[in-house]
C-alpha positions in Angstrom: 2.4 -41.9 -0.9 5.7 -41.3 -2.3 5.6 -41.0 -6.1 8.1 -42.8 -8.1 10.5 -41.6 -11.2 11.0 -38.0 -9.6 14.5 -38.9 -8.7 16.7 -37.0 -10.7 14.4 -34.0 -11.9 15.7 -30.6 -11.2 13.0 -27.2 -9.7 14.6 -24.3 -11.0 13.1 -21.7 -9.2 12.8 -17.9 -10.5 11.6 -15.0 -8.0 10.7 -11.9 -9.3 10.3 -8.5 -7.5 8.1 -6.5 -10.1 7.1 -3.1 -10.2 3.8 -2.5 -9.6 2.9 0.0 -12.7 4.2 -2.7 -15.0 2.7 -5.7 -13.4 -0.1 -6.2 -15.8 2.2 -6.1 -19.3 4.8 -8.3 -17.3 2.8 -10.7 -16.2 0.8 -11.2 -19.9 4.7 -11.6 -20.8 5.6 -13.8 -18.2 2.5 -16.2 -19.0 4.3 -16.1 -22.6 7.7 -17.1 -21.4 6.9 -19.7 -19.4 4.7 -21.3 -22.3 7.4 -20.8 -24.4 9.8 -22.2 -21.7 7.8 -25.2 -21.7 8.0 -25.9 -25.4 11.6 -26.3 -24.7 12.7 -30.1 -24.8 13.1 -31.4 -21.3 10.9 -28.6 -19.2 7.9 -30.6 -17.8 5.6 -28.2 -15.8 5.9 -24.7 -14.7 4.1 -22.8 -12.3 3.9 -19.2 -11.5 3.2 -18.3 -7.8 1.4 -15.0 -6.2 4.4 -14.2 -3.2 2.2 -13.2 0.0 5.0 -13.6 2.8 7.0 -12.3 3.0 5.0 -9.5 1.7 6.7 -7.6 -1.4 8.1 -4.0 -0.5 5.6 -0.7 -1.5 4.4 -0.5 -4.7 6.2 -3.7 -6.1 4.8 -7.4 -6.3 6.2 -10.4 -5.2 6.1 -13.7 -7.8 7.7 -16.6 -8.2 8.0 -19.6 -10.6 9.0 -22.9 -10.7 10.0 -25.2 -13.6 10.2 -28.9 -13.1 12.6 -30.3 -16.0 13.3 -33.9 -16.6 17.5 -33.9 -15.5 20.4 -31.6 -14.9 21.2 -31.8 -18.8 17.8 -30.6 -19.8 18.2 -27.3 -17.4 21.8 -27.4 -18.8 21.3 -27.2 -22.2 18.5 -24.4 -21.7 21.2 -21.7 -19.4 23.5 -22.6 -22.9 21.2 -22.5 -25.8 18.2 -20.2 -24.6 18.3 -18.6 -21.4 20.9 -15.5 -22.5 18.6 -14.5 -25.4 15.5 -15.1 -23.1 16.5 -13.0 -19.9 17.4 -10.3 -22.8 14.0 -9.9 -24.1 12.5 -9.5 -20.7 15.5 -6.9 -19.5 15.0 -5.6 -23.2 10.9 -5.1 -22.8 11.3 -4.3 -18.7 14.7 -2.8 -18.1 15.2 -1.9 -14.1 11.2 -2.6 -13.3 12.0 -6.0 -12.3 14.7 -7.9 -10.3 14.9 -12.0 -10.6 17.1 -14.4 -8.3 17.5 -17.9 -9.2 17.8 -20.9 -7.9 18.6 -24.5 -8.3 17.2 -28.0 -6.8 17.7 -31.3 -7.3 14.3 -33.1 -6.5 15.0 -36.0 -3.6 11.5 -37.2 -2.7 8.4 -36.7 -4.1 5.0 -37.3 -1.6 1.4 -37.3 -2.2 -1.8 -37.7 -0.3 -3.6 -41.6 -1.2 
């Protein structure tokens, strides 16, 4: 079944490479964040993902998460008005223990099962 009124919502994807000795204090803060994140006007769900494979190098975890705002504007008004004070705290709390890539989607077409 394809769902409708998904056209136009943006994934913005965040993957995390954590060190393991911290992984406990980041993830209580990243459970924060993302609740934080999702008081934001526009952010719709989030979700943060256990990485299995490809597995995450020795002694580091693997996690990633996914935001699903309602539009481009919503995601562009949160790079502008939050994100630079937001990535701070984390670098500020976690310095080098963690390394995040982003990424970017538009979502096309949505299915689900009947």
């Amino acid at each position: 079944m394809t769902r409708e009124g998904t056209v136009g919502r943006v994934l913005y994807e965040v993957n995390l490479d954590v060190d393991r000795v911290v992984a406990g204090s980041f993830r209580a803060w990243l459970d924060a964040h993302a609740r934080e994140i999702l008081g934001l006007d526009g952010f719709l769900a989030a979700r943060v993902l256990d990485v299995r494979d490809p597995a995450p190098s020795a002694g580091r975890i693997a996690l990633c998460v996914h935001y699903v705002l309602r539009d481009a504007a919503a995601l562009d008004d949160y790079l502008r008005d939050h994100a630079p004070r937001m990535r701070a705290e984390g670098l500020a709390r976690f310095g080098g223990r963690f390394s995040a890539q982003r990424r970017v989607m538009d979502l096309a077409t949505e299915y689900e099962q009947p």
